[in-house]
Residue frames relative to the residue before (quaternion, step in Angstrom):
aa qw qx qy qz dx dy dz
X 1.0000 0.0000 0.0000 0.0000 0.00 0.00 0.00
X 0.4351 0.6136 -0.4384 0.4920 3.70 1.13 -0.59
X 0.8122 0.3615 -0.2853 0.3582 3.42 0.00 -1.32
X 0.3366 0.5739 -0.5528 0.5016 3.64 1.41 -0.51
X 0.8462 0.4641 -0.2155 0.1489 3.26 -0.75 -1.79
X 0.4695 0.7094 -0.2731 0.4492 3.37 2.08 -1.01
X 0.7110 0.4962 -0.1322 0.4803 3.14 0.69 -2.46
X 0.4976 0.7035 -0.3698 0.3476 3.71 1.06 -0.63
X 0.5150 0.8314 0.0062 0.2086 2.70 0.97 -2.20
X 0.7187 0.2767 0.1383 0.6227 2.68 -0.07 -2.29
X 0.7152 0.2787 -0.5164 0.3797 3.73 -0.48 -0.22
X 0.6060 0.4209 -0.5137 0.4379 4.01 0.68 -0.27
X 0.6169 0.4875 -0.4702 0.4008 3.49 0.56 -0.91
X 0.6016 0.7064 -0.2376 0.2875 3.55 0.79 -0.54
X 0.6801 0.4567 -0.0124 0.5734 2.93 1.28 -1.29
X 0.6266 0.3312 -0.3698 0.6008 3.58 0.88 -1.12
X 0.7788 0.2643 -0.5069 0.2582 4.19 0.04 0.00
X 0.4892 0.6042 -0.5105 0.3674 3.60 1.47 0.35
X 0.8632 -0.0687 0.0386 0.4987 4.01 0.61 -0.63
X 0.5599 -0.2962 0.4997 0.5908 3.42 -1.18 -1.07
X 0.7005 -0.4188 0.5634 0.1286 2.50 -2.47 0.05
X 0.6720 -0.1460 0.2219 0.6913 3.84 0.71 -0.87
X 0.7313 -0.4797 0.3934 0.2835 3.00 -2.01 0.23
X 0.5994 0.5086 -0.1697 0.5943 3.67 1.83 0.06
X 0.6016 0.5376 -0.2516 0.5346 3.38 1.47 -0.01
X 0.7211 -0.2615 0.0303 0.6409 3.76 -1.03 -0.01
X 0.7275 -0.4348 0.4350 0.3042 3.24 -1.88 0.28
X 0.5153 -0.6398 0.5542 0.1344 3.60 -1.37 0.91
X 0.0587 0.6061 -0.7931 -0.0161 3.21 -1.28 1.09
X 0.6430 -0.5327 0.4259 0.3484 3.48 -1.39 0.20
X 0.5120 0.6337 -0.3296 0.4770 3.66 1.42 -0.95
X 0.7409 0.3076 -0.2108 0.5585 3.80 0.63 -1.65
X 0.4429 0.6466 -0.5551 0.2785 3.84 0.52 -0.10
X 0.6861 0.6191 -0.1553 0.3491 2.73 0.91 -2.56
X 0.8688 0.3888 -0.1835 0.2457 3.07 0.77 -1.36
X 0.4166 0.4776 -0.3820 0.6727 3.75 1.86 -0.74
X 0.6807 0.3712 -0.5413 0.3254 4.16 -0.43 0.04
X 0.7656 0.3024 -0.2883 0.4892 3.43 0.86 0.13
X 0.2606 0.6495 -0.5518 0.4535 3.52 1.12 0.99
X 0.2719 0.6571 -0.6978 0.0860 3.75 -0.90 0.62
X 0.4818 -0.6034 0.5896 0.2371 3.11 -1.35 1.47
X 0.6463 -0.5341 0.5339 0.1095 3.51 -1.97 1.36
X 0.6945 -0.5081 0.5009 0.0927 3.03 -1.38 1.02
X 0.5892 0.5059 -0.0263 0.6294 3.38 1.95 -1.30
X 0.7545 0.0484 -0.3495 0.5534 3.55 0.07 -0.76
X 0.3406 0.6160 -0.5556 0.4426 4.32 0.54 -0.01
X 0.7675 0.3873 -0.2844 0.4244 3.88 0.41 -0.93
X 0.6662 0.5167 -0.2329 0.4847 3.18 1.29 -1.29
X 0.6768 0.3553 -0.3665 0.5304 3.66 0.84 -0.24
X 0.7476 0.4518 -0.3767 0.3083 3.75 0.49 0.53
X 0.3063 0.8018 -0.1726 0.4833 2.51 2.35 0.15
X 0.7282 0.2751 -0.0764 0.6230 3.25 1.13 -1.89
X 0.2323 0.6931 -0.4842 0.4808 4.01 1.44 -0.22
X 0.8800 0.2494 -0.2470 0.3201 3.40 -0.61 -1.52
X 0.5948 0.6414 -0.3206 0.3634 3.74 1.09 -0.88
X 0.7674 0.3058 0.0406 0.5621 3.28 1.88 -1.76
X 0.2190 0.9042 -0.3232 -0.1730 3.41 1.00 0.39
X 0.4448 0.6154 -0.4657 0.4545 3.35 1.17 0.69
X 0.5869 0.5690 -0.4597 0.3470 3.58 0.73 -0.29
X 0.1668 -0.7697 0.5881 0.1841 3.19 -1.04 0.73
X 0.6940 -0.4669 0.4009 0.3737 3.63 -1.46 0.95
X 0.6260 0.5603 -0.2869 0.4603 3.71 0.74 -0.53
X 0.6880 0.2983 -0.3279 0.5746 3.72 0.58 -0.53
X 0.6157 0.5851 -0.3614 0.3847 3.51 0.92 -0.28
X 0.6135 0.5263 -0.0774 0.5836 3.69 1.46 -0.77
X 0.8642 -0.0679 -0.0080 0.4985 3.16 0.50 -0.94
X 0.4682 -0.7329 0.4883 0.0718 3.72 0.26 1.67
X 0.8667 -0.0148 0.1184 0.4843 3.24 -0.35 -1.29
X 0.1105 0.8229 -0.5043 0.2370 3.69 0.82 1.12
X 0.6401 0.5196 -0.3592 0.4374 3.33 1.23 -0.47
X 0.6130 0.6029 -0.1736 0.4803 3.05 0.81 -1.63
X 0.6920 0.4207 -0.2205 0.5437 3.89 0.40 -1.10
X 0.7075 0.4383 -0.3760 0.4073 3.95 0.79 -0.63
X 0.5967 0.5112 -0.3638 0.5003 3.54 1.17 -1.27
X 0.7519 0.4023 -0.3800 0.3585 3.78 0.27 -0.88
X 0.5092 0.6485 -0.3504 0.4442 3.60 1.30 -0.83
X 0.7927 0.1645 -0.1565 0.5657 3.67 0.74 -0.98
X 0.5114 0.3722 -0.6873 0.3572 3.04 -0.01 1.07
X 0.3209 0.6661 -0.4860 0.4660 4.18 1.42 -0.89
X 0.7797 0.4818 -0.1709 0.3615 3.36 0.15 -1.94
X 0.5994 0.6130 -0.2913 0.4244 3.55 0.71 -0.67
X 0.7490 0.5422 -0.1749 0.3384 3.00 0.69 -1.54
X 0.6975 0.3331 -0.1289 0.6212 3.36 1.64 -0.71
X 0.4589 0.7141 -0.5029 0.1632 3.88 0.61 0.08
X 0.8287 0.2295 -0.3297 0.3898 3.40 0.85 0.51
X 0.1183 0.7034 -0.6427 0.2797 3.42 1.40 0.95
X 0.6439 -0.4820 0.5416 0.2444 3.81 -0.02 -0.14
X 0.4565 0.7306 -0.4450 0.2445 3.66 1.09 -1.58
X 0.3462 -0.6154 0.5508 0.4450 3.41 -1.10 0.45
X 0.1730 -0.8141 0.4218 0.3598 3.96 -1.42 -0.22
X 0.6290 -0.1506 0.2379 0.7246 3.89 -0.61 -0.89
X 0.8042 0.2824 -0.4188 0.3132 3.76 -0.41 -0.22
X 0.6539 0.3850 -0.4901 0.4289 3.58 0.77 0.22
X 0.3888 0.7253 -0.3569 0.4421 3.65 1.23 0.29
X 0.6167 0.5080 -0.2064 0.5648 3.49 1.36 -1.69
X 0.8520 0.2357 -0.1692 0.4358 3.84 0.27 -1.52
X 0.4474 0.5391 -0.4696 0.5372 3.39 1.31 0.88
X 0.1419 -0.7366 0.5434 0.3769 4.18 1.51 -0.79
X 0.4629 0.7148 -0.5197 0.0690 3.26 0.47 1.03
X 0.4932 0.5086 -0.1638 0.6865 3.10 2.12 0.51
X 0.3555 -0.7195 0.5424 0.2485 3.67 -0.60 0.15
X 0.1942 -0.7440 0.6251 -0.1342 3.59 -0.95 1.44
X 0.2063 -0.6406 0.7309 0.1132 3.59 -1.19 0.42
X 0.0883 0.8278 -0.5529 0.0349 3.31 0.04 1.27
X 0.2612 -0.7965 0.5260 0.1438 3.43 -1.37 0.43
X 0.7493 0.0159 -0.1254 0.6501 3.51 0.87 0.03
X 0.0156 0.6361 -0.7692 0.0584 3.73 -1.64 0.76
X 0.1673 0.5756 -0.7977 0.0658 3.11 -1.80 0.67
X 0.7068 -0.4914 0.2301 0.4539 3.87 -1.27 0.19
X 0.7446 0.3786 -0.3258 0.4427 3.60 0.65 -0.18
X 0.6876 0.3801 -0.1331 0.6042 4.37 0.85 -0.34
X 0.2266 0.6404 -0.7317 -0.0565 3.09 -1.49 0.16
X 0.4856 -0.7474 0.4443 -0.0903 2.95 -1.36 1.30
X 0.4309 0.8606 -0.2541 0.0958 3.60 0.35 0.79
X 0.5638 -0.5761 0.2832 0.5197 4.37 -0.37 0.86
X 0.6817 -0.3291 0.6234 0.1960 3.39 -1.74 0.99
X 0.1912 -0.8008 0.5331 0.1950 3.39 -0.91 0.96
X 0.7267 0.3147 -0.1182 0.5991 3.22 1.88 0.35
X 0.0025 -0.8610 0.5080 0.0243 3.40 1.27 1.09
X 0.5730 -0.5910 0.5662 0.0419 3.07 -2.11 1.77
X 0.7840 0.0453 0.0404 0.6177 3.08 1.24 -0.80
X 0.7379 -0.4791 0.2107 0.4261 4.18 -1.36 0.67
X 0.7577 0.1880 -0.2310 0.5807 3.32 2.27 -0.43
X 0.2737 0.8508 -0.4374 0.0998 3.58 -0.62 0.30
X 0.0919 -0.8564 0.4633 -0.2087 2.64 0.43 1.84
X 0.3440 -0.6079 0.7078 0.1054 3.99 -1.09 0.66
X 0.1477 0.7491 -0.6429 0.0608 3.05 -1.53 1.32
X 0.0963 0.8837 -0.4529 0.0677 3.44 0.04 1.16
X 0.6473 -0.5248 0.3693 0.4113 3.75 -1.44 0.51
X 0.6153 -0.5443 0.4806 0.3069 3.74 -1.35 0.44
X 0.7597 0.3423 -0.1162 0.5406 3.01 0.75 -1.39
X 0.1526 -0.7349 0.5992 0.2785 3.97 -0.79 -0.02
X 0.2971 -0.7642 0.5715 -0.0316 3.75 1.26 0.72
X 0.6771 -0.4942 0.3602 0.4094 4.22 0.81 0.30
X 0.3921 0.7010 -0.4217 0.4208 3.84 1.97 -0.33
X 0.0297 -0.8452 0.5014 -0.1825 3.35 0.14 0.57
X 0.6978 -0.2810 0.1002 0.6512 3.34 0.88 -0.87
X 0.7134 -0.3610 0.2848 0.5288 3.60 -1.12 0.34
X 0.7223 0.5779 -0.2155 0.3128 3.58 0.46 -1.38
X 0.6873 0.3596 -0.2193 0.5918 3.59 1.52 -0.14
X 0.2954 0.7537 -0.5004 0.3071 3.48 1.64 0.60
X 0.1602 -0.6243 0.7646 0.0011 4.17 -0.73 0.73
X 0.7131 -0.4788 0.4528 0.2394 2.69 -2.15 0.56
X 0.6225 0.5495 -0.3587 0.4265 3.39 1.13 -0.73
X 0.8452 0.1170 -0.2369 0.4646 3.72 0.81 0.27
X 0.3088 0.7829 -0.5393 0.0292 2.41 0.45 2.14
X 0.3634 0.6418 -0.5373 0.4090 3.68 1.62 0.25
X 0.7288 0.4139 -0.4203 0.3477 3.53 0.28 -0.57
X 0.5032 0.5275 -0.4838 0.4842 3.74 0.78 -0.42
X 0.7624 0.4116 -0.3091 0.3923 3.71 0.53 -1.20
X 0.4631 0.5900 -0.4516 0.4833 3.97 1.41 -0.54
X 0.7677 0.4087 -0.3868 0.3065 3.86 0.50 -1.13
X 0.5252 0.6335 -0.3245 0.4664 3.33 1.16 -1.10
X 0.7767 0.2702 -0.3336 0.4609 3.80 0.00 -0.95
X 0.7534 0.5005 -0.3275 0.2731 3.55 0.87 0.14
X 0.1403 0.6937 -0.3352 0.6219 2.86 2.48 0.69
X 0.6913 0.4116 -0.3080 0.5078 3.59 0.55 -1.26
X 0.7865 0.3781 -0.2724 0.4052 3.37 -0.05 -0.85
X 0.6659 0.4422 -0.2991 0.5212 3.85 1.07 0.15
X 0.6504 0.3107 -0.3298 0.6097 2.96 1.17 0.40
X 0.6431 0.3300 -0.4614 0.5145 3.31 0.84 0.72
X 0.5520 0.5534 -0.4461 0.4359 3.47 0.85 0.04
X 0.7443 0.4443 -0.2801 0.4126 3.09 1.13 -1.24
X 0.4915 -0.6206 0.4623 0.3996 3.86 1.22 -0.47
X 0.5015 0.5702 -0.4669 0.4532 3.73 1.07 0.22
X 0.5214 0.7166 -0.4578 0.0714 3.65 0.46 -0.19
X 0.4318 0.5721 -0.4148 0.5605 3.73 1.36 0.27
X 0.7459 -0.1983 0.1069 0.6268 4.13 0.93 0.02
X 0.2607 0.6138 -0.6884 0.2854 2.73 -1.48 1.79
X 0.3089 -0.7453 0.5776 0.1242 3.66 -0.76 0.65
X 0.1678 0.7471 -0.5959 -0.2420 3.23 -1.15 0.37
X 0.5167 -0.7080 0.4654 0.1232 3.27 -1.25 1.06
X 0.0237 0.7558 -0.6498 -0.0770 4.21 -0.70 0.32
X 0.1190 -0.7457 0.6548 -0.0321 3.43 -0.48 0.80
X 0.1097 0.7959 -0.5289 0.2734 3.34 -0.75 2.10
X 0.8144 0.0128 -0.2862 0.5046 2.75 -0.53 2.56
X 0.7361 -0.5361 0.2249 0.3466 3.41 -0.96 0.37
X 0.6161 0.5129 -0.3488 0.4854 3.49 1.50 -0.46
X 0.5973 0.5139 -0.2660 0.5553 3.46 1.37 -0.09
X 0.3503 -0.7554 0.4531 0.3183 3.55 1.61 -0.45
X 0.2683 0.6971 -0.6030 0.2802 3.48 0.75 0.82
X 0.1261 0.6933 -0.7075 0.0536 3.64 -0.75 0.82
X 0.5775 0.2883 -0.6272 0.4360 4.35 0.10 0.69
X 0.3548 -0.7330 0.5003 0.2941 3.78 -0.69 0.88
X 0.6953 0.5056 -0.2923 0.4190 3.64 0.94 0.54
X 0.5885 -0.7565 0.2340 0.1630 2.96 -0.63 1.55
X 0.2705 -0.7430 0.6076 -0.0753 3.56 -0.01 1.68
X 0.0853 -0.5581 0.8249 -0.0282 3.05 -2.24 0.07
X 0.1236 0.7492 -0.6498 0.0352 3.42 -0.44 1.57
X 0.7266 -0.5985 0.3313 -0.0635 3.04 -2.03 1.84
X 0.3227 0.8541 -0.4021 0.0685 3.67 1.07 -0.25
X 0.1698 0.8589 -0.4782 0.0686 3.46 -0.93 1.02
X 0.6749 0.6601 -0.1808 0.2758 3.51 -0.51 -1.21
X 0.6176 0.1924 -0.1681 0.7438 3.57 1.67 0.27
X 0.7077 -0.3466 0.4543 0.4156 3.49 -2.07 0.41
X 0.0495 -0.7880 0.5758 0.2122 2.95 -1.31 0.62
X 0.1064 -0.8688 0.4528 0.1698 3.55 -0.33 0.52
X 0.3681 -0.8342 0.3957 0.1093 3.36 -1.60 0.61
X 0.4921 -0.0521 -0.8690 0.0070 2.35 -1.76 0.98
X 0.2191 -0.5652 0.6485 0.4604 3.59 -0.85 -0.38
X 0.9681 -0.0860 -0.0517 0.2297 2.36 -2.88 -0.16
């Protein structure tokens, strides 16, 4: 069982030095994007964590993977904070440029819709505005954008009907650093496909 726990170990340490955690977790370069999208957990440690599951059955596979995710998000968005209005372009204008690869589920000219590269839940989809128009984070939302707030929201609906989650699904805005926002562009994340329960996180 040691060696379980070793092999355990090392594949989070692994992972936390290949990228972030989610699209709400350390900050995004295109280099660590590329590279945590092509991280898939083994067949091996997948056994080895149901192994230590049955001994621990409160542990979830997440604290096991990602150790110090908290700690690494809260500092990440505050990094992030500090720059949210340099203007800079970020990982999502990369995506709705395709200058990155995206698993998108819905697009029309104003949204684009697309999978968590580390879904929280069986759904967990990201749906953000084309334009960042200064929307940055919910908190810097003006009257002047309110059709777009209402464009993202009804496209929540429609991703959760595509996805079949539309009898329960959450969606989640995370705004500013005490919220651990670290993409400085205003998002809308999708979460479905299991109980949700409440409060959350």
């Amino acid at each position: 069982m040691h060696q379980v726990s070793s092999f355990i170990t090392t594949v989070g340490q692994n992972i936390n030095r290949v990228g972030p955690h989610t699209f709400d977790g350390p900050d995004y370069t295109v280099s660590n994007y590329k590279a945590f999208s092509n991280v898939r957990v083994s067949p091996r440690a997948t056994s080895s964590f149901n192994s230590i599951k049955f001994l621990h059955p409160n542990l979830s596979q997440r604290s096991l993977f990602c150790t110090n995710a908290t700690h690494d998000e809260e500092a990440s968005a505050k990094a992030a904070a500090a720059s949210a209005d340099s203007g800079a372009p970020t990982i999502f204008d990369k995506i709705i440029n395709k200058e990155i690869p995206s698993s998108i589920v819905y697009e029309d000219e104003k949204v684009l819709a697309f999978r968590d590269i580390n879904p929280q839940a069986p759904v967990h989809v990201l749906v953000i505005p084309k334009a960042r128009d200064g929307l940055t984070h919910l908190g810097k939302a003006e009257a002047r954008h309110g059709e777009v707030l209402g464009q993202l929201f009804y496209a929540a609906k429609i991703v959760a009907e595509r996805e079949g989650i539309l009898d329960g699904f959450r969606v989640v805005i995370n705004n500013g650093p005490d919220a651990c926002q670290s993409v400085y562009h205003l998002h809308l994340h999708v979460l479905g496909g299991r109980q949700m329960k409440w409060p959350p996180g």
